[in-house]
Wavefront OBJ file of the C-alpha trace (Angstrom):
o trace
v 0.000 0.000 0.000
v 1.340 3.866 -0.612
v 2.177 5.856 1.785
v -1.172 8.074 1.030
v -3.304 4.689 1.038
v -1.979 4.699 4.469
v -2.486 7.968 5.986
v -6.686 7.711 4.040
v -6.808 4.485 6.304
v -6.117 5.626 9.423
v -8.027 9.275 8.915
v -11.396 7.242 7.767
v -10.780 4.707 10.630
v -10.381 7.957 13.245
v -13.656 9.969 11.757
v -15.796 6.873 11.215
v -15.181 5.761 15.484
v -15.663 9.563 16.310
v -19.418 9.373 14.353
v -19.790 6.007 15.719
v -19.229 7.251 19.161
v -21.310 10.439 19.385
v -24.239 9.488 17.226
v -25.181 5.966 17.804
v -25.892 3.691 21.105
v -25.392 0.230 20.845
v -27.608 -1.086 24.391
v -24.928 -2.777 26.046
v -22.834 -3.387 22.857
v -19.019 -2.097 22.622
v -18.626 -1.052 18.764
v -14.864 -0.741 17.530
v -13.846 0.387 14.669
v -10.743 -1.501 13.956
v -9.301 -1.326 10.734
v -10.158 0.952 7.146
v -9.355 -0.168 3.309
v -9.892 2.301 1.004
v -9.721 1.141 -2.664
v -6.513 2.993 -4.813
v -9.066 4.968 -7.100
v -10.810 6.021 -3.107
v -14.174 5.116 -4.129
v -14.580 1.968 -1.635
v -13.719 1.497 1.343
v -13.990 -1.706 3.728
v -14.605 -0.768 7.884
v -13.690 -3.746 9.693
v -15.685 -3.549 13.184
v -15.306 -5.255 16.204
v -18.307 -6.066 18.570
v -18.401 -7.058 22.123
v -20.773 -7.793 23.790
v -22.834 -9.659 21.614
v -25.578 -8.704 18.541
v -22.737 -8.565 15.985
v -25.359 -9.157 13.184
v -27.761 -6.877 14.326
v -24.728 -4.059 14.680
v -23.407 -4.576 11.091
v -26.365 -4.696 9.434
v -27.457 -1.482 11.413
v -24.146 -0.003 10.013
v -24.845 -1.319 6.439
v -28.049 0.351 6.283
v -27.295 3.303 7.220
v -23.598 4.085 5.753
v -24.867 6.561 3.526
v -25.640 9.204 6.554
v -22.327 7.850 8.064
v -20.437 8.551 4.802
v -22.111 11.933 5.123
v -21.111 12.746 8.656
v -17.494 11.524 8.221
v -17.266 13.488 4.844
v -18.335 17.239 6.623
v -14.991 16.833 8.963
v -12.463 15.028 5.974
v -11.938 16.541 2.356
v -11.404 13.915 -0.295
v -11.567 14.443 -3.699
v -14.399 10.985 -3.869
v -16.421 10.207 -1.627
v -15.226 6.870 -0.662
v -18.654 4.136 0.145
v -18.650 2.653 3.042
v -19.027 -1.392 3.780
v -18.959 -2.112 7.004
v -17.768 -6.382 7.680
v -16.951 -7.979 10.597
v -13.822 -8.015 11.796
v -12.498 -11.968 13.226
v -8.921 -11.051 13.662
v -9.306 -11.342 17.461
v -10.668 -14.786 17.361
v -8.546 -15.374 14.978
v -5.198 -13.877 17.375
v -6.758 -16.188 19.995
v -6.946 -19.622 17.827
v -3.313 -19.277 16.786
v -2.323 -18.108 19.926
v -3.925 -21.541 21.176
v -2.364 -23.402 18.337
v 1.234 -22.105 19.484
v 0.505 -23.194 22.872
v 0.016 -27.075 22.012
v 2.747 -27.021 19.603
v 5.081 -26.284 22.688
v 3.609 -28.708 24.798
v 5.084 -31.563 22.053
v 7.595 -33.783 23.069
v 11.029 -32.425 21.140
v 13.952 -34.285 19.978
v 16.625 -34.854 22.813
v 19.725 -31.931 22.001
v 23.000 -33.946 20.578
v 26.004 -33.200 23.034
v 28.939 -32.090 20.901
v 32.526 -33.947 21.336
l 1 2 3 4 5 6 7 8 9 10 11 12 13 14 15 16 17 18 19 20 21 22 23 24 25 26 27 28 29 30 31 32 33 34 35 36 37 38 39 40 41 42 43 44 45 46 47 48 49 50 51 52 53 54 55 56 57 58 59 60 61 62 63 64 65 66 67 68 69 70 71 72 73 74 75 76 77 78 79 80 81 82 83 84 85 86 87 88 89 90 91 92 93 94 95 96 97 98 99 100 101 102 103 104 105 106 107 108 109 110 111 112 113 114 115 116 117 118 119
């Protein structure tokens, strides 16, 4: 990704939390806005959110169905030349973190070849 691509991400990522924090309540939900990929041409972008808490389905499609007064909320505080459309997904990479985490942990409980003594 260029340096640009970059910089986009992690603007979108802050604006889109700040909306998602001042004009939305979740009822018991905690709604994280973890990662933002725009597209090169800007025209796309993919919010990756994180739900705890339960109702993850409930919260994206929430999100999905309403992105265009999101979009238009985010786009009054950051300048773009397009207007990049939103699509929010949820995100697995901490269940994901967890499972290989767990993974690693078996793999050192293995038995391991004895160490040859050198002469």
């Amino acid at each position: 990704m260029s340096r640009r691509t970059d910089r986009v991400n992690e603007l979108l990522k802050r604006e889109i939390s700040g909306v998602l924090q001042r004009d939305f309540e979740w009822d018991g939900s905690l709604v994280t806005v973890n990662a933002v990929e725009v597209s090169q041409d800007l025209k796309e972008a993919k919010v990756f959110i994180g739900v705890l808490g339960g109702h993850e389905g409930k919260v994206i499609s929430r999100l999905n169905g309403e992105h265009g007064s999101i979009q238009g909320r985010m786009m009054k505080r950051v300048v773009l030349k397009n207007t990049p459309v939103l699509r929010f997904l949820s995100d697995d990479s901490v269940v994901r973190g967890v499972d290989i985490v767990n993974l690693l942990d078996k793999v050192a409980e293995l038995p391991t070849a004895p160490q040859e003594e050198e002469e």
